[in-house]
C-alpha positions in Angstrom: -42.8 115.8 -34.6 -39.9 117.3 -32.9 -40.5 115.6 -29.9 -40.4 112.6 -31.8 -37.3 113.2 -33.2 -35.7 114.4 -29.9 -36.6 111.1 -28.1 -35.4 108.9 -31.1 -32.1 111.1 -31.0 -31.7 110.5 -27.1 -32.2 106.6 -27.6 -30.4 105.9 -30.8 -27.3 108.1 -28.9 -27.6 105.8 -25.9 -27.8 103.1 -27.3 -24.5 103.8 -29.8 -22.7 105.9 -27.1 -23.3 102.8 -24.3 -22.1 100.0 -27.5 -18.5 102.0 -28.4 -17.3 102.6 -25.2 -17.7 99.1 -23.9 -14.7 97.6 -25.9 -12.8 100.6 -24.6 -13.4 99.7 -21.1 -15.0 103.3 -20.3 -18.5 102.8 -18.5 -21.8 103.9 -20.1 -22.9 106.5 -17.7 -19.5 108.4 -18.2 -19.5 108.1 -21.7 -22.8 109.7 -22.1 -22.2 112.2 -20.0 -18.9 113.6 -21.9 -21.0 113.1 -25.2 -23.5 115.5 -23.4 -20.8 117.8 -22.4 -19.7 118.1 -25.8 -23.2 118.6 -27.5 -24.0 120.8 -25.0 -21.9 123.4 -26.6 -22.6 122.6 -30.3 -24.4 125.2 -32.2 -26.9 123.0 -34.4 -27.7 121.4 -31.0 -30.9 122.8 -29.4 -31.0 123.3 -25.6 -32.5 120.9 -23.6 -34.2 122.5 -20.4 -35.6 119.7 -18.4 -38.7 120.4 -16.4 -38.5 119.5 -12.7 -41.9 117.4 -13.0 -40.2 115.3 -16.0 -37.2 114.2 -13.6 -39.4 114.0 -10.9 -42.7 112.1 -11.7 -40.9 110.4 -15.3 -37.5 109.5 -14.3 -37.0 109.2 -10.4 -39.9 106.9 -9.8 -39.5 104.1 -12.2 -35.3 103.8 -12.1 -35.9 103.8 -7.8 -38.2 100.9 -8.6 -36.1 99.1 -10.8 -33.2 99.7 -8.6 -35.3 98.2 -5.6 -36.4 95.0 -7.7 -33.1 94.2 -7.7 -32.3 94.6 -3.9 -32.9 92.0 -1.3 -34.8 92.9 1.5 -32.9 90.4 3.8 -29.5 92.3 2.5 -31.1 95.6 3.7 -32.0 94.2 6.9 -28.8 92.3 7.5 -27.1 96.3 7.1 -30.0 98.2 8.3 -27.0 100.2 11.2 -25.0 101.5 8.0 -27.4 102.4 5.6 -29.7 104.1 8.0 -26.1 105.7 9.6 -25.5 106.4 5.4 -28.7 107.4 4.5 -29.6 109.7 7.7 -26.6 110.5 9.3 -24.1 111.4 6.6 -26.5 113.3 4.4 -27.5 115.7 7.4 -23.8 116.1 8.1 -23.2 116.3 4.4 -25.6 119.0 4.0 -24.8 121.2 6.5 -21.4 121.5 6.2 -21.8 122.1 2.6 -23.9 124.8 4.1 -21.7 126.5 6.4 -19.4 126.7 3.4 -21.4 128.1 0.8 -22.5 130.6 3.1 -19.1 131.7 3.6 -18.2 131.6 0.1 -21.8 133.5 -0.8 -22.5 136.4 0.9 -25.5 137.1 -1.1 -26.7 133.5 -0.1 -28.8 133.5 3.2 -28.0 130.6 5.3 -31.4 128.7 4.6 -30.6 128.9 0.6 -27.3 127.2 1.7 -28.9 124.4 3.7 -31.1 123.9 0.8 -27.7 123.6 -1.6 -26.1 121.3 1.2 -29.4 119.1 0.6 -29.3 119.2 -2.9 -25.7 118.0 -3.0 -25.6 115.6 -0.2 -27.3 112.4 -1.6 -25.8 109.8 -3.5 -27.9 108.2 -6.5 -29.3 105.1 -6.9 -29.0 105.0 -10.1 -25.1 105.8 -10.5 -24.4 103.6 -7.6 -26.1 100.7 -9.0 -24.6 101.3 -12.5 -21.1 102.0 -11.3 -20.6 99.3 -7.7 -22.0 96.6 -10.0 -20.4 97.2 -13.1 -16.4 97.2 -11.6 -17.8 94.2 -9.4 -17.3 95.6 -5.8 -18.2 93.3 -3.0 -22.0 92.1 -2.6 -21.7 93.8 0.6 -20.2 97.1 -0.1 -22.8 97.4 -3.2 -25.9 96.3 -0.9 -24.9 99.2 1.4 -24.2 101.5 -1.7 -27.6 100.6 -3.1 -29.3 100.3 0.4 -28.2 104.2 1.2 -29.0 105.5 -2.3 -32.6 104.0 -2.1 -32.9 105.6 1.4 -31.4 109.0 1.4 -33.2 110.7 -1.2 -36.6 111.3 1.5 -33.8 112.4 3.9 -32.5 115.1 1.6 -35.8 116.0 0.2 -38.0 116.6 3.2 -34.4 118.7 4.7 -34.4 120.7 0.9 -38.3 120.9 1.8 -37.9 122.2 5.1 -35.3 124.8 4.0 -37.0 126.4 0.6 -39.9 126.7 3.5 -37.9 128.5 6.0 -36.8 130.6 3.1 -40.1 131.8 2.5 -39.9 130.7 -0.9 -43.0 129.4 -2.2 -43.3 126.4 -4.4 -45.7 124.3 -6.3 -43.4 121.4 -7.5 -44.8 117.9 -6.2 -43.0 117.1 -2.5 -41.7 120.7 -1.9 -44.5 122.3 -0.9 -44.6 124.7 2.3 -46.3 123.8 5.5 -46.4 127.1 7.4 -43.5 128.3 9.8 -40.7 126.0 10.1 -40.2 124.6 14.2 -38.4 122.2 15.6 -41.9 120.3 16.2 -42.3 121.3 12.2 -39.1 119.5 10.9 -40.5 116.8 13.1 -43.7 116.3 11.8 -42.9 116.4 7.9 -39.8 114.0 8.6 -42.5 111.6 10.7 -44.7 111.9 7.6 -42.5 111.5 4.9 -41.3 107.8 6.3 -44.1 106.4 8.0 -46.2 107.7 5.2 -44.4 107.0 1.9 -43.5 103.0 3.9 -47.4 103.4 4.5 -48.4 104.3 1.1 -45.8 101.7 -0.3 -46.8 99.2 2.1 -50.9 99.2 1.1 -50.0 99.5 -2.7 -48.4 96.1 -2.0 -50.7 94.9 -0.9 -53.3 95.6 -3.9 -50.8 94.9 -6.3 -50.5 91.8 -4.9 -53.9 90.9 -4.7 -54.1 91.7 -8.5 -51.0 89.6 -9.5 -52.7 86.5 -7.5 -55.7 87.0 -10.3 -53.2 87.5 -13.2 -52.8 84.5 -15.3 -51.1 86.1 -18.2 -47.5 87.3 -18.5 -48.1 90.7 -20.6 -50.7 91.8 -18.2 -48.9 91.3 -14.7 -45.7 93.1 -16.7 -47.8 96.2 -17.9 -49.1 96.4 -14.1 -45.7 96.7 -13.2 -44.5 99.2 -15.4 -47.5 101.3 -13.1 -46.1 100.1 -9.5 -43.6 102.8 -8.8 -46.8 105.7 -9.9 -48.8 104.0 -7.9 -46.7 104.3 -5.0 -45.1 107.5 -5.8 -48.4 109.9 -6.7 -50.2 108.9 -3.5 -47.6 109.7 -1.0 -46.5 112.8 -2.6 -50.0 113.4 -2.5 -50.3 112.8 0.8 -47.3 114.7 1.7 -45.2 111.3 2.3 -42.0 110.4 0.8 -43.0 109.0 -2.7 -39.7 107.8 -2.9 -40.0 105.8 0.2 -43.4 104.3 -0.9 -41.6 103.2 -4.2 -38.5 101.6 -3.3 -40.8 99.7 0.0 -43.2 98.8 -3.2 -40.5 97.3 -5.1 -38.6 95.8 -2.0 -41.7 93.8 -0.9 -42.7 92.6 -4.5 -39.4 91.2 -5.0 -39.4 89.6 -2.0 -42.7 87.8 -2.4 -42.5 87.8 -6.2 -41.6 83.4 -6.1 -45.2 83.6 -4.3 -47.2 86.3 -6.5 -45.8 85.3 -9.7 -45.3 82.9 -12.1 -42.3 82.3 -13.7 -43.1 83.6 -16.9 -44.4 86.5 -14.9 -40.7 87.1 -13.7 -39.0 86.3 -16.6 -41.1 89.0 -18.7 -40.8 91.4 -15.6 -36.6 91.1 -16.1 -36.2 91.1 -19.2 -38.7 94.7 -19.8 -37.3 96.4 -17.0 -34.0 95.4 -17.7 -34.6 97.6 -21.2 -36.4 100.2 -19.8 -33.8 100.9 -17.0 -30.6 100.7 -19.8 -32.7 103.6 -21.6 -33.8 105.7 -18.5 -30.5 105.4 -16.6 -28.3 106.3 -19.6 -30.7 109.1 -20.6 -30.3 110.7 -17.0 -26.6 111.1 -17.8 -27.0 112.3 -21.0 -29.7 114.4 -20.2 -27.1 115.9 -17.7 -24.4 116.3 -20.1 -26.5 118.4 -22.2 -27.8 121.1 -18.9 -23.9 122.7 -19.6 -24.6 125.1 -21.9 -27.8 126.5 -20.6 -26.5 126.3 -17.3 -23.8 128.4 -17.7 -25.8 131.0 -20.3 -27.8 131.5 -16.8 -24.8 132.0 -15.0 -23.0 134.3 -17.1 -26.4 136.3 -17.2 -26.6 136.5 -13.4 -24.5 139.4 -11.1 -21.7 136.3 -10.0 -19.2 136.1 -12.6 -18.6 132.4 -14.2 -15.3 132.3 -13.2 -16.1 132.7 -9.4 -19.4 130.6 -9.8 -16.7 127.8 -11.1 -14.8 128.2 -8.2 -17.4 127.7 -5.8 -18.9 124.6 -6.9 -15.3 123.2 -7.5 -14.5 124.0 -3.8 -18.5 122.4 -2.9 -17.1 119.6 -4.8 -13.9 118.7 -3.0 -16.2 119.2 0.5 -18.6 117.0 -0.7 -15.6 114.8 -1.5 -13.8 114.9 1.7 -17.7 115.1 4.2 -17.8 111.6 3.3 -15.0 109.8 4.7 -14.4 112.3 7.3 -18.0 110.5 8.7 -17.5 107.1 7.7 -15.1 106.5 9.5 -15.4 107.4 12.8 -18.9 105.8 12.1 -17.7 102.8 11.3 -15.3 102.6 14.7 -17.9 104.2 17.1 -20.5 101.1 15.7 -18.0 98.7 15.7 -17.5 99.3 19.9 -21.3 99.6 20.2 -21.8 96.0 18.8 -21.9 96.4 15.6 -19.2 95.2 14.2 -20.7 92.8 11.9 -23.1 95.4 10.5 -20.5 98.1 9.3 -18.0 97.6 7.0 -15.4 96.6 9.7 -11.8 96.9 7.1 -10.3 100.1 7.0 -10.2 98.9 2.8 -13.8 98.1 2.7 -14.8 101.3 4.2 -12.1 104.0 2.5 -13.7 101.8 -1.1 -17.4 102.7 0.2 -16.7 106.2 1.4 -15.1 106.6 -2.4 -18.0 105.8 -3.9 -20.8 108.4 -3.3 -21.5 109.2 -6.9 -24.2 112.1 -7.7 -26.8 111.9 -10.4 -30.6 112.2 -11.2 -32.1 113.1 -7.5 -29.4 115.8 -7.2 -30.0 117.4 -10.5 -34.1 117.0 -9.8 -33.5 118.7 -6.5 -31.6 122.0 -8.0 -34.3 121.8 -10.8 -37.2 122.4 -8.0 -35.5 125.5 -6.7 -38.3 128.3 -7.1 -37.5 130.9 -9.5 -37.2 133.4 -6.5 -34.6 131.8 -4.9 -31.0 134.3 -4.3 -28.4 133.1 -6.9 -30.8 130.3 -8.4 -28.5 129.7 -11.8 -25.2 129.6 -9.8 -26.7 127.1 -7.0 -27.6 124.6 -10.0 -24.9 125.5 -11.9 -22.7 124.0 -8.5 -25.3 121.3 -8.5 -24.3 120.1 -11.8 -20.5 120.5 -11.1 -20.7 118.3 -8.1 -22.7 115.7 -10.1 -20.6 115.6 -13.1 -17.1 116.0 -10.8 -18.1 112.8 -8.3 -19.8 110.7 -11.4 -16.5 111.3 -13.6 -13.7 111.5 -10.9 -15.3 108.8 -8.2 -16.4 106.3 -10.8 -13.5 106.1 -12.8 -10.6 106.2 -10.0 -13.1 103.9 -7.8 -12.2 100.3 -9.4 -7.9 101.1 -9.2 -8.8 102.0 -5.8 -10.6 99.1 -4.9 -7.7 97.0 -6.9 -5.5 98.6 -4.7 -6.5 97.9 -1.5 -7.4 94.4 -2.3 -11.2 94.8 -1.9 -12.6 92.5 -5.0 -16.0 91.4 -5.9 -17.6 87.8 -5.4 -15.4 85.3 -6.2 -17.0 83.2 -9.0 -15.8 79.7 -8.0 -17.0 79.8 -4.6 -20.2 81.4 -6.1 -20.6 78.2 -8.1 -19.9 76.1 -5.3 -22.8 77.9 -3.3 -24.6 77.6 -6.3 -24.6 73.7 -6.6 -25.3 73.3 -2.9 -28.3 74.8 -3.5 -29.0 72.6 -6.5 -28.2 69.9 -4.7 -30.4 70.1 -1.7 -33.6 71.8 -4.5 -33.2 68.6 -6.8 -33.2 66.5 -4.0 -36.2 68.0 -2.3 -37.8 67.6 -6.1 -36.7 63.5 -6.3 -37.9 62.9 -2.7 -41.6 64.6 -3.9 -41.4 61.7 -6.6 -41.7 58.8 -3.5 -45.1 60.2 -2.6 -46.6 60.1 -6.4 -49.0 56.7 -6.4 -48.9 55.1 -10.0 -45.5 56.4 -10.6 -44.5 54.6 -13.9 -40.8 54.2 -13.3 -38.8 54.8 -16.8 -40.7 58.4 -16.2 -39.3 58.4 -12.7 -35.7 57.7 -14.0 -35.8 59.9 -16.7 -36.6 62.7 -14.0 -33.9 61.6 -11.9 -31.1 61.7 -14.2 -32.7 64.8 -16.0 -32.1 66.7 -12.2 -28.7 65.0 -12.5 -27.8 66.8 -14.9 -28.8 69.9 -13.7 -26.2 69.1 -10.5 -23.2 67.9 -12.7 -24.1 71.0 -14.9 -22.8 73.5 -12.2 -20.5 71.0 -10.7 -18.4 70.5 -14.2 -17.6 74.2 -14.0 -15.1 74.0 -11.4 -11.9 72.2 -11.5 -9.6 71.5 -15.0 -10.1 69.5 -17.5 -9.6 65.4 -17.8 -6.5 63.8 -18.7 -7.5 64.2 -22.6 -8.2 67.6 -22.0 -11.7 67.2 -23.5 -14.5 69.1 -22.6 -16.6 68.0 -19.6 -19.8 66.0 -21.0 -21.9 68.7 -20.1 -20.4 71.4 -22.2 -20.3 68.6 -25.4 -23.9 68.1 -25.0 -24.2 72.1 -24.8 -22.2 72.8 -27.9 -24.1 69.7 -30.4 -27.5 71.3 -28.9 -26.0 74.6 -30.4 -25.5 72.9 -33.5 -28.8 70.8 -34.3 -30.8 74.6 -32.9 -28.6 76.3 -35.9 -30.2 73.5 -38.0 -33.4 73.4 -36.9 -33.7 77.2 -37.0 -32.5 77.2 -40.9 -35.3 74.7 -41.3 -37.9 76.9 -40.3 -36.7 79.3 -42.4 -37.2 77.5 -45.3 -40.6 75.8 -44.1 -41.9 79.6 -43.8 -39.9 80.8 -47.3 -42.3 78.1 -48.4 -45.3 79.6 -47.2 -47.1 75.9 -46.1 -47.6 76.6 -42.1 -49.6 79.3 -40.5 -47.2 82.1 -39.0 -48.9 81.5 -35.7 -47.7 77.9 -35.5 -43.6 78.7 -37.0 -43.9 81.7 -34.0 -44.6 79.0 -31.4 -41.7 76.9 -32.4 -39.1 79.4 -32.9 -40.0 80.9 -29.3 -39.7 77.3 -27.8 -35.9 77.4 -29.6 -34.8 80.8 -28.9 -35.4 80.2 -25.3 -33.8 77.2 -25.1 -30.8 78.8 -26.9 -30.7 82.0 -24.4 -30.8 79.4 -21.8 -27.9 77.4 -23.2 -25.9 80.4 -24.1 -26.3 82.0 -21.0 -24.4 78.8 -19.0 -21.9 78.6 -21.4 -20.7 82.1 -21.0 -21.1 81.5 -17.3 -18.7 78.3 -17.2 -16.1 80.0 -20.0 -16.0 83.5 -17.6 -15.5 80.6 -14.4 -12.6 78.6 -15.9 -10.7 82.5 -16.3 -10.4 82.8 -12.6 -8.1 81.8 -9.9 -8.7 78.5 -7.9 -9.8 78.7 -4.1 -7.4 78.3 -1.7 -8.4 76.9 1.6 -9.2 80.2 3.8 -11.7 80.7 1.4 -14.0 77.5 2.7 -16.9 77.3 4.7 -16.4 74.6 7.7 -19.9 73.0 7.1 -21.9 70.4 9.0 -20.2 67.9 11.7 -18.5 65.4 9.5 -16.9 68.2 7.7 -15.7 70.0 10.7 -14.5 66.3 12.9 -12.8 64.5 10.0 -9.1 65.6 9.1 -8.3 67.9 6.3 -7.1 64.8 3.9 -5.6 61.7 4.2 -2.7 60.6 1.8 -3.8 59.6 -1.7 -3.5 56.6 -2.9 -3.2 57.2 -6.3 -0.8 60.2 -8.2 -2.2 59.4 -11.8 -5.9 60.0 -11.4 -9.2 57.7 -10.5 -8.5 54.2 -9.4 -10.9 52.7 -10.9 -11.0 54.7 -14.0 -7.5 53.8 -14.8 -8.2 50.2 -13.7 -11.5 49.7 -16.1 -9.8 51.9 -19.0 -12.6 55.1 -18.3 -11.6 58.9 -18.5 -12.7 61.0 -15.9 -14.0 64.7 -15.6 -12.7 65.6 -12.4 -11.2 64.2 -8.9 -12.2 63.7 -5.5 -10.1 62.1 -2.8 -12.0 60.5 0.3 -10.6 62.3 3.1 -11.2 58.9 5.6 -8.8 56.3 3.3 -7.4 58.3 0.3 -9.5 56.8 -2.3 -9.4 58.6 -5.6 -12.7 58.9 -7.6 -13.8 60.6 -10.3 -16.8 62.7 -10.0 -20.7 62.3 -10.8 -20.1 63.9 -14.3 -17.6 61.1 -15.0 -18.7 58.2 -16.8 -17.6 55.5 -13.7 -19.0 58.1 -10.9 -16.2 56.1 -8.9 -16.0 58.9 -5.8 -20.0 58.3 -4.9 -19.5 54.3 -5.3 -16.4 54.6 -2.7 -19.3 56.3 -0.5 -21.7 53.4 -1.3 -19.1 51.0 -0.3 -17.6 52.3 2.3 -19.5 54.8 4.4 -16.7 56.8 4.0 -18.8 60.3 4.5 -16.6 63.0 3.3 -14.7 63.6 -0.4 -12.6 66.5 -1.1 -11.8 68.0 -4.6 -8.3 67.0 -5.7 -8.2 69.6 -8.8 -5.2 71.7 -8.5 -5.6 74.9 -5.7 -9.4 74.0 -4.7 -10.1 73.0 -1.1 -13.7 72.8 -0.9 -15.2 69.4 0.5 -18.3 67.3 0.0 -20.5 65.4 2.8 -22.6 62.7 1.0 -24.5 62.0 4.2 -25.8 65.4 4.9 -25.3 66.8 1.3 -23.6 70.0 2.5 -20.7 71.7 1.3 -17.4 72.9 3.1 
């Protein structure tokens, strides 16, 4: 019963905690972990002392697989030089200079136990990374390298924490840490070998099942509960084995996701996102709470120990600003020495880009884990964690909420959503079209089916096109976002109706259930494009050094010729139509309105004329349209 109650507790808290403190702007993680800070020393509170295995086997595997799901494996590739320079490089050099210091500031400390702190300390987390780069909206680049080094560096840091607990002579039985015999060079070699070929290995083959299973899996519940046991399959094996278990997870989850539009259905996916999307809120909060709430026994431990509090304080404060400073002082002349070895385009090449990445090396489940599996044996074991939990609390509260001024700063900003939406209905574009041209090979066609496809996927386009630009000269809404809105209003009616219909008690429940599910997705659907379109119309238009130079016609024909027309479409104003938005043809200076419009007048110039290339004439945008090759630029 109590741990009943102590599990409700922890998700009813996460759930309120993670609610307030979005209108206030403060993010969830470091809400939670105050609100753990502060129950931590509360009398009626009971201390919560979290068992290594729990973090370990309970926590780390499923957020890393979550994390991974939502990483592309073409990112990773495309910045394989910094994250393995990240993910290897920086958390060696991390670590041992956080050794050298500690063992100067810890007599009592041999040097091993410091290179076993210096590993504890040096990696990043997944989860804060992927909570705090995505959440202020840092470049997609910056955050696949953030997210691509956090996935990575954990088997760095753990085989290295491994390796020194070993050299210790400080035996362990906690999964991943055991001993080998006497540490060598050749050792450290073979257990670093082992831990990445084995744990890709192990991740590689339980692939492989998983996806043999998922091509037999016809139901949406089923494939979903088999992936709620992916990152144990993966992780148990290899550790196991002796492998990286975190390596076989995140290769599990990197893999599925890249092959899950082959493995699994669409329902298959949708149920996949929306459960892990719940399961990660719960886990990933809880991990910062959960830390919050070490304090007080932490520091009971320490005050118990022969190193005062004060001095233990002192220590991981001064651990803190190295780990702080370790970072930069390697990305840097990382990022130059890549650059002049070819690089260039792998790195993050602006001095901005890379003082914003080197500023965001946030600490959090892996590190507290890590101090957790320290044996009991080990010199100064409640001061080492205690400095643990300093350095993950100091870089989650100072590094994640200084990191989006500093990013404001230097002028390092997310994706920019109009040219997102410009991407977006390129793709579209050349997807519907590939779907209309499948419709020329169907015999026995019957053609009002046929057209009721065609302008169906037309409105898909116009959907995403409507999004850009203002508003017509009657400043209505574009037709797109009226037919959105009176949906809205005959599913409101429809809904009541059902209400009463099952009030009334005359249909099966099993038959309302099927037609309320058929509304409420078609409702999430609807509501999730219009809060797309209202957050795209808040932000700046694109200026012209912000376009692609696209396919030939694009790149030969002139930037614009004059237009003929200062008031709007042509041929609109001539037939008494309104139009959506503008496009000038950049060969004569024909205005047209665009496909959304009623008249469609910029496509029947191209008709016409042959005139391949149309640019938008809304205020600030610069973007341009071929109609022959169907590309944008």
């Amino acid at each position: 019963m109590d741990l009943a109650l102590t599990l409700a507790a922890i998700a009813v808290t996460v759930i309120l905690v993670a609610r307030l403190s979005a209108p206030l702007g403060l993010p969830a993680p470091i809400a939670l972990l105050i609100v753990g800070l502060i129950a931590s020393v509360l009398p009626f509170i009971p201390d919560v002392s979290l068992d290594p295995d729990v973090v370990l086997l309970g926590l780390l595997p499923p957020l890393l697989y979550a994390a991974a799901l939502n990483t592309s494996l073409v990112d990773i590739r495309a910045n394989r030089l910094p994250i393995l320079g990240l993910s290897v490089g920086l958390v060696l050099f991390t670590t041992f200079g956080v050794a050298l210091l500690a063992w100067w500031l810890l007599p009592a400390v041999p040097f091993t136990v410091a290179v076993a702190l210096g590993a504890i300390v040096a990696p990043p987390d997944a989860v804060a990374a992927t909570a705090v780069a995505r959440g202020i909206g840092l470049p997609r680049r910056i955050t696949t390298i953030l997210e691509g080094e956090s996935l990575l560096n954990d088997a760095t840091a753990l085989v290295t924490l491994r390796t020194a607990i070993a050299a210790a002579g400080l035996a362990t039985s906690h999964h991943g840490l055991a001993s080998h015999g006497p540490v060598s060079t050749s050792s450290v070699a073979r257990d670093f070998s082992l831990a990445v070929v084995g744990g890709v290995g192990v991740g590689w083959v339980v692939f492989m099942l998983i996806g043999l299973i998922r091509k037999n899996l016809n139901e949406a519940t089923s494939d979903t509960a088999l992936s709620f046991a992916a990152p144990f399959l993966s992780y148990l094996p290899a550790e196991q084995l002796g492998a990286s278990g975190v390596l076989a997870v995140v290769t599990t989850g990197l893999l599925l996701a890249h092959k899950s539009l082959v493995l699994q259905s669409a329902a298959s996916r949708l149920s996949e996102r929306v459960n892990w999307a719940s399961i990660t809120f719960l886990l990933e909060n809880t991990v910062f709470l959960l830390i919050g709430l070490q304090l007080s026994s932490t520091v009971a431990d320490v005050q118990a120990s022969e190193i005062s509090l004060g001095r233990a304080v002192v220590v991981g404060l001064v651990v803190l600003l190295a780990v702080l400073v370790l970072r930069p002082v390697w990305m840097f002349p990382f990022s130059w020495i890549s650059a002049r070895l070819g690089g260039a385009e792998r790195v993050p090449g602006k001095a901005a880009s890379i003082a914003v990445t080197s500023w965001a090396g946030m600490r959090g489940v892996v590190t507290l884990a890590a101090a957790l599996t320290l044996p009991a044996t080990t010199p100064e074991r409640p001061t080492l964690i205690l400095i643990a939990l300093i350095v993950t609390v100091g870089t989650l509260g100072l590094q994640s909420s200084t990191l989006p001024a500093l990013a404001r700063a230097l002028g390092v900003r997310g994706p920019d959503p109009r040219e997102d939406a410009l991407q977006e209905a390129t793709v579209v574009q050349a997807a519907t079209g590939a779907g209309l041209r499948s419709l020329d090979d169907e015999p026995n066609l019957d053609p009002a089916v046929a057209q009721e496809l065609r302008n169906n996927a037309e409105l898909r386009v116009n959907r995403i096109w409507e999004r850009l630009g203002t508003l017509g000269p009657s400043e209505s809404e574009p037709p797109t976002e009226t037919r959105r809105r009176l949906r809205m209003v005959m599913l409101d009616a429809e809904r009541r109706e059902l209400v009463r219909i099952r009030d009334e008690d005359d249909v099966d429940h099993e038959i309302l259930s099927s037609v309320m599910n058929q509304l409420d997705a078609e409702e999430a659907a609807l509501t999730w494009s219009m809060n797309r379109a209202a957050r795209l119309r808040d932000t700046p238009l694109l200026t012209p050094d912000q376009v692609s130079p696209g396919c030939e016609h694009l790149t030969s024909l002139p930037d614009c010729a004059v237009p003929t027309s200062t008031e709007g479409c042509v041929d609109c104003l001539r037939e008494g139509m309104t139009w959506v938005h503008l496009r000038v043809c950049v060969s004569c200076g024909n205005v047209g309105c665009c496909d959304s419009s009623e008249g469609q007048h910029a496509a029947k110039h191209f008709v016409a004329d042959k005139h391949p290339v149309m640019r938008s004439l809304e205020p600030g945008e610069a973007w341009r349209w071929c109609f022959v090759d169907e590309v944008l630029g």
